[in-house]
C-alpha positions as CSV (number, residue, x, y, z in Angstrom):
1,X,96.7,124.9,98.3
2,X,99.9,123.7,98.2
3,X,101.0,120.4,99.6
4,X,104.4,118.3,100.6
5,X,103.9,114.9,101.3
6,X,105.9,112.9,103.0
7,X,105.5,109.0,102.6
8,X,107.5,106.0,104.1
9,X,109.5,103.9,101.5
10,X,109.9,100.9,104.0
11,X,107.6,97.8,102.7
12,X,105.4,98.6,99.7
13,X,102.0,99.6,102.1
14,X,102.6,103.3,102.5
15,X,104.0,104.0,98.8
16,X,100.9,102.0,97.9
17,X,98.3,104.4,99.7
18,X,100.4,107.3,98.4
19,X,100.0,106.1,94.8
20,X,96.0,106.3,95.7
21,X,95.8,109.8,96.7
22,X,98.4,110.8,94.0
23,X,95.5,109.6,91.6
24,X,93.1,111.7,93.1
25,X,95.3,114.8,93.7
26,X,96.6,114.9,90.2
27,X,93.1,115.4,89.3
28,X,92.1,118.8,91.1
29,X,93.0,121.9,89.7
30,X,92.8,123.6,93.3
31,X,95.8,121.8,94.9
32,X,99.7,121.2,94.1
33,X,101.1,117.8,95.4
34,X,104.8,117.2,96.0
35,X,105.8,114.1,97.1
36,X,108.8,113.4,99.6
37,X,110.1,109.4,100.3
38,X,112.2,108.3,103.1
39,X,113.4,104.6,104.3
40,X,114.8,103.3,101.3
41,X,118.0,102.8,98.8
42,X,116.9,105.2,95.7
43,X,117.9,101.9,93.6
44,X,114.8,100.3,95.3
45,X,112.2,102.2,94.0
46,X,110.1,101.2,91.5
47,X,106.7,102.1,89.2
48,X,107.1,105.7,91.2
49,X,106.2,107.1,87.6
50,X,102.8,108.6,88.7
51,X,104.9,110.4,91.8
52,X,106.0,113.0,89.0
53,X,110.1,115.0,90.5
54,X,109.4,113.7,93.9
55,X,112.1,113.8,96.1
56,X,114.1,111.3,98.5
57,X,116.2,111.4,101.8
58,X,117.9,108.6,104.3
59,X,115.4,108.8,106.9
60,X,115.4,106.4,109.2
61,X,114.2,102.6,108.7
62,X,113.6,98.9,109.8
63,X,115.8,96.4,108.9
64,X,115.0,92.3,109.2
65,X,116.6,89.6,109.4
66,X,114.9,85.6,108.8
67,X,111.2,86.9,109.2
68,X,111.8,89.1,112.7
69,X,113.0,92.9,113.1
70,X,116.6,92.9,113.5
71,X,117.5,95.2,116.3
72,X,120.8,95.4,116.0
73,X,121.4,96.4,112.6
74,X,118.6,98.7,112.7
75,X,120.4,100.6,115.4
76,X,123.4,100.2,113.4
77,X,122.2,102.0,110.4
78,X,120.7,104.8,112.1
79,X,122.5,107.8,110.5
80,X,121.4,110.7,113.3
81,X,123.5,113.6,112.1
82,X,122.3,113.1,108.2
83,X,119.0,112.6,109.8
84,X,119.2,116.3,111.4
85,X,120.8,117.6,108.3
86,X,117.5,116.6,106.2
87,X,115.1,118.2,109.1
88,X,116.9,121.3,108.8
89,X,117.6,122.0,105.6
90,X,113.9,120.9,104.1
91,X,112.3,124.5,103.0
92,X,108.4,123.8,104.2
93,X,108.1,128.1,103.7
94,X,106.1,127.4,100.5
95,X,103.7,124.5,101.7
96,X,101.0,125.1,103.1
97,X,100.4,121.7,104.9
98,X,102.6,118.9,105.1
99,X,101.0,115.4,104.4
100,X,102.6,112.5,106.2
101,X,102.4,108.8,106.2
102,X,104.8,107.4,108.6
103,X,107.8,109.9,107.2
104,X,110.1,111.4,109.6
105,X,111.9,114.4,107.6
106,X,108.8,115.8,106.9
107,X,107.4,115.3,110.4
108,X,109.8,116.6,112.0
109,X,110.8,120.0,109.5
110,X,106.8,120.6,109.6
111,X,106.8,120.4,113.7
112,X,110.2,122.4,113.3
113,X,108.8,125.2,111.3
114,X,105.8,125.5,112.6
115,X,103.9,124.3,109.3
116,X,100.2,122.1,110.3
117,X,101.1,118.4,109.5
118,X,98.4,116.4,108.9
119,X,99.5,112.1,109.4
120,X,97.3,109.2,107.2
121,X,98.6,106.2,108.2
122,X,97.7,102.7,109.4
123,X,100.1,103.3,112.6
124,X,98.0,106.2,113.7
125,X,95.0,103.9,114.5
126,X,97.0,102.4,117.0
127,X,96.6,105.5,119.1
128,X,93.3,104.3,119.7
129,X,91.1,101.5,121.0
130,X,91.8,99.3,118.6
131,X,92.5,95.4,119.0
132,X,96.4,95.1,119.7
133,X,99.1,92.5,120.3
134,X,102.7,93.1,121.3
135,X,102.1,96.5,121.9
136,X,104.4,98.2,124.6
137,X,105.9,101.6,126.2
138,X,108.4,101.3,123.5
139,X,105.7,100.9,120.6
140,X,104.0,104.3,122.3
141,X,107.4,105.8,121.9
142,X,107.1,105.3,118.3
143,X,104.2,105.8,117.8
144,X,104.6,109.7,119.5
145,X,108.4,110.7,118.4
146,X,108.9,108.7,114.9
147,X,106.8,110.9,112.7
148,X,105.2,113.4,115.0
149,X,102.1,115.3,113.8
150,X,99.0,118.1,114.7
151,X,96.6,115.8,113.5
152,X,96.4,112.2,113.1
153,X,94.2,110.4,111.1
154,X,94.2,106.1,112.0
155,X,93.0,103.9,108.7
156,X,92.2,100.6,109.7
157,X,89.9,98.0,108.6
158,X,87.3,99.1,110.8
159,X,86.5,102.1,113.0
160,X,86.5,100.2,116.0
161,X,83.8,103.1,117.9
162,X,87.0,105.7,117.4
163,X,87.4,108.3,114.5
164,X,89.6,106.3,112.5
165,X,89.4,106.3,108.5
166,X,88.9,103.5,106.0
167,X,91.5,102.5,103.8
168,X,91.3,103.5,100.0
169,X,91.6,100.9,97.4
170,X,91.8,101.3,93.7
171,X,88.5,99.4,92.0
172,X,90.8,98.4,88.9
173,X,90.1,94.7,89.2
174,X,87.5,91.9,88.9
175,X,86.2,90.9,92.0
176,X,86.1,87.0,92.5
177,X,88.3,86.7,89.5
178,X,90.6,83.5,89.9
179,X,93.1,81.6,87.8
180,X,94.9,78.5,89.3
181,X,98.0,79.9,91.4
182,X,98.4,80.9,94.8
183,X,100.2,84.2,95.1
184,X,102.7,84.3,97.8
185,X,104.5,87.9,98.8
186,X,106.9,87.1,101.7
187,X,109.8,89.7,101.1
188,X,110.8,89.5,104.9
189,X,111.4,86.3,104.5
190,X,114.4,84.0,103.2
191,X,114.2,82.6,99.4
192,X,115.3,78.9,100.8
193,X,112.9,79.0,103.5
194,X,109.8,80.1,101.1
195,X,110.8,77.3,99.1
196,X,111.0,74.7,101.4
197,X,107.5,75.4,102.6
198,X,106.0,75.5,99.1
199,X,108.0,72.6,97.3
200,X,106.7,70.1,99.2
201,X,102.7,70.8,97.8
202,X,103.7,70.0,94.3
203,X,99.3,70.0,92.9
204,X,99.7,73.6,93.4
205,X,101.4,76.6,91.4
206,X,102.9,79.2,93.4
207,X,103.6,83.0,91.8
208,X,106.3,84.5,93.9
209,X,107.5,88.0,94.2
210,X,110.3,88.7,96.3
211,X,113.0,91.6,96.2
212,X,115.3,89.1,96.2
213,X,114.6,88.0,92.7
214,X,116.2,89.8,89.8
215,X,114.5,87.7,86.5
216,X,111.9,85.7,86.6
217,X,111.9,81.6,86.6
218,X,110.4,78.8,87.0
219,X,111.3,76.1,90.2
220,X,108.8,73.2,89.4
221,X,105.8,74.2,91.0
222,X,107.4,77.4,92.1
223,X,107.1,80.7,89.6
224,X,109.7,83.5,91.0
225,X,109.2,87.2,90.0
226,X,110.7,90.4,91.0
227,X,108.7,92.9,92.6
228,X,107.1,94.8,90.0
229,X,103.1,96.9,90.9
230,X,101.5,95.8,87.4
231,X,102.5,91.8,87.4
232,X,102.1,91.4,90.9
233,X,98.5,93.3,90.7
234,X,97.5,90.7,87.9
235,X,98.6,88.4,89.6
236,X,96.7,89.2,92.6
237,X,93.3,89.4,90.5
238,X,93.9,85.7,89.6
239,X,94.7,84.3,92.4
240,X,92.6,81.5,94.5
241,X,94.7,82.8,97.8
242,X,97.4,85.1,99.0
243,X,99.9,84.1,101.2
244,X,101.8,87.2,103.1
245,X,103.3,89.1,106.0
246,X,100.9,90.9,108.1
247,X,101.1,94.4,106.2
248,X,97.8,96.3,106.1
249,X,97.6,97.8,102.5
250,X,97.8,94.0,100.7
251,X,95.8,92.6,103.0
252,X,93.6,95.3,102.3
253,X,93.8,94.5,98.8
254,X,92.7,91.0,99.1
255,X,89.7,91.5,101.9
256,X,88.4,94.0,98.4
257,X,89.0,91.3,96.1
258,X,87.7,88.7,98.5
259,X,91.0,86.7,98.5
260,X,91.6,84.4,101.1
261,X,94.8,85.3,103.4
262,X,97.2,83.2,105.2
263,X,99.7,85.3,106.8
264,X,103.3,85.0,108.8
265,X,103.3,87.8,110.5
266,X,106.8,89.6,111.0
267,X,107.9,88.6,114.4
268,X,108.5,91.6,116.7
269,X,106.6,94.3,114.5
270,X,103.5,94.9,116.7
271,X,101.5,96.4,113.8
272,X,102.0,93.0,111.5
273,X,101.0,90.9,114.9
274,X,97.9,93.3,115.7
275,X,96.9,92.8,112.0
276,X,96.9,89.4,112.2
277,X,94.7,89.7,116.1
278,X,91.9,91.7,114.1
279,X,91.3,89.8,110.9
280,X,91.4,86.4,113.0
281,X,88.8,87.7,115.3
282,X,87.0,88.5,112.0
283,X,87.2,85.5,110.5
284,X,89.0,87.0,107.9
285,X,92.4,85.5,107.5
286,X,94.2,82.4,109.0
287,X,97.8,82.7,110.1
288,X,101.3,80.9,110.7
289,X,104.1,81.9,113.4
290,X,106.5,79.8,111.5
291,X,106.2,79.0,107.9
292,X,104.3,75.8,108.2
293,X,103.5,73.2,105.5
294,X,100.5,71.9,107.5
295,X,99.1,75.4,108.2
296,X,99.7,75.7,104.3
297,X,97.8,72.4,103.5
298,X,95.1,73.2,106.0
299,X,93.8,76.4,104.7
300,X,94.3,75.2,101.3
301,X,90.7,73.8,102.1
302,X,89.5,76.8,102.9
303,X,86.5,78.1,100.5
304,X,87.0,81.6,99.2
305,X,86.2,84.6,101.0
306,X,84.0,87.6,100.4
307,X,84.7,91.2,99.2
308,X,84.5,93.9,101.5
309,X,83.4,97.3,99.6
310,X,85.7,99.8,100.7
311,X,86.0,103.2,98.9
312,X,88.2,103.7,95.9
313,X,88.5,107.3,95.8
314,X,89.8,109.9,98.4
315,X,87.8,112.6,97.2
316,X,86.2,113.6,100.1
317,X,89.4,113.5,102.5
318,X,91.1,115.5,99.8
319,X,87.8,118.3,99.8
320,X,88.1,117.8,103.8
321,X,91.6,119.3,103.4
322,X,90.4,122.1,101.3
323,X,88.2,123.1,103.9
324,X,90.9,123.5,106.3
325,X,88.5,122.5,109.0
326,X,91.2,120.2,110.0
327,X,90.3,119.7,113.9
328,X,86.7,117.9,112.6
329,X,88.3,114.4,112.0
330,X,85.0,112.9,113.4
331,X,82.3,114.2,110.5
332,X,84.8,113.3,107.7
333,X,85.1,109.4,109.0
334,X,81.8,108.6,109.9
335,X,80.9,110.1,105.8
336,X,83.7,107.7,104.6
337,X,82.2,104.5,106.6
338,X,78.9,105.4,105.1
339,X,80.5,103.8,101.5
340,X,81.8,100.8,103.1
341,X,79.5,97.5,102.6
342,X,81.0,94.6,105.0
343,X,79.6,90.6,104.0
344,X,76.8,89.7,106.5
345,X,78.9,87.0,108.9
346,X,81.5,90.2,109.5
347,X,79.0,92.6,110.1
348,X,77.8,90.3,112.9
349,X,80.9,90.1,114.2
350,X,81.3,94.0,114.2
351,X,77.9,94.3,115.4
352,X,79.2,95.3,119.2
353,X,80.9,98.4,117.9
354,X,79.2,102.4,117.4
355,X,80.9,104.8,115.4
356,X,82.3,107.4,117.8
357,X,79.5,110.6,118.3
């Protein structure tokens, strides 16, 4: 079988996931992967090594502005007619499926030529009955013309009684290791602003990677790194807490790693707020709509948190694809929620939901 996938560049979550199955496709001799990415300068790539000759087109994106989507320029930088030139002149007569996380182009040549497309992303649980905040007309709008599909397949961190997927997450690291820093990952958000929130708590070493930063450096209790998958991932296994925006795939990370989250959600980006709704009602995070030194302090105190086993290898989605059996989402999700072990006080919690079936 051959296979286009079409992945997101916006934020690091959906190239994340895509480095995942990449893994795991590169290791079958009974499927050809090629990889498409959309939603981001080429310049501002990085570790896409394992992605092999993948491609890239404009796409369309997000822009922010001081922690909150900026409208404006977002509508500004829409390039339509380029947008329509990629749809029509992406050749899907040699796929056999299109993959797609998120990815317009793709979506919309695959819908164009009549090729199945098959969606994996976090946004497609929010098609279900899933807990929500900030979600409107608009948001359902996105959600059914941005990257339009046959087949949509939600992950989230729970299935929520609908036939939604777990997320993937690569077992590379020690669970419960810990060092003495606090990560912080807050790329939406200005460098002055981080700072002035972090200086203040001068017992505590902060590791900070933001795209902002070119070289690394030290700022008293403040240690500034560009972004970078191998430091920030080591980083991440040390760390006593992670302090980020409300994006699913780190968050992810650190509910496997059983890092405790603080998190400033992105204001105006429904997903980043619904995040935040679920893993609050879980017990699972704490969070600030500002950044706060006293939220800061306060969960500071917090013990640790425990590791949530989710699966580290998307075999059986990628045999599920094989099969071509592709209308049967519900068998294939309740096999993957059979290899996720949750910590007693959140199975309580999630003790009110059934699997769909």
């Amino acid at each position: 079988m051959k296979i286009l996938y079409g992945v997101q560049g916006t934020g690091n979550g959906h190239i994340t996931r895509a480095r995942v199955m990449a893994r795991a496709l590169a290791a079958r001799d009974d499927v050809q992967v090629d990889f498409l990415f959309s939603g981001r300068e080429a310049n501002k790539f990085f570790d896409m090594e394992i992605f092999g000759n993948y491609q890239l087109r404009t796409g369309m994106t997000f822009h922010h502005k001081e922690g909150a989507i900026d409208h404006l320029t977002t509508a500004s930088q829409l390039k339509p007619l380029q947008f329509m030139r990629d749809v029509k002149q992406l050749d899907l007569s040699d796929y056999d499926l299109v993959l797609n996380d998120f990815e317009p182009v793709t979506a919309w040549a695959a819908k164009r030529q009549g090729v199945t497309c098959i969606s994996i992303s976090h946004q497609d649980a929010f098609r279900y009955e899933v807990p929500k905040r900030g979600f409107n007309r608009m948001n359902r709008l996105l959600l059914d013309y941005f990257a339009p599909a046959d087949i949509h397949l939600g992950v989230h961190w729970y299935h929520f009684g609908q036939t939604i997927m777990p997320p993937f997450i690569e077992d590379e690291y020690v669970h419960g290791a810990s060092g003495s820093h606090v990560l912080v990952y807050l790329p939406f958000e200005a460098l002055d602003e981080i700072t002035m929130m972090l200086e203040p708590i001068s017992e505590v070493n902060f590791l900070c990677f933001h795209p902002d930063i070119d070289q690394p450096e030290q700022d008293g209790n403040i240690s500034w790194h560009p972004t970078s998958k191998n430091a920030f991932h080591h980083a991440l296994q040390q760390a006593t807490g992670v302090i980020a925006n409300g994006g699913f795939e780190l968050s992810s990370e650190c509910l496997k790693l059983g890092k405790k989250l603080l998190i400033k959600p992105l204001h105006g980006q429904f997903e980043q707020l619904s995040n935040v709704l679920t893993l609050e009602s879980l017990d699972l995070c704490r969070s600030m709509h500002d950044l706060d030194v006293d939220a800061l302090e306060a969960w500071l105190k917090l013990p640790p948190g425990e590791p949530i086993h989710y699966p580290d290898d998307p075999q059986l989605l990628i045999d599920w694809l094989l099969e071509r059996n592709w209308q049967d989402t519900q068998s294939l999700c309740a096999r993957l929620w059979q290899q996720v072990r949750f910590p007693e006080p959140v199975r309580r919690k999630l003790s009110r939901y059934q699997l769909a079936g």
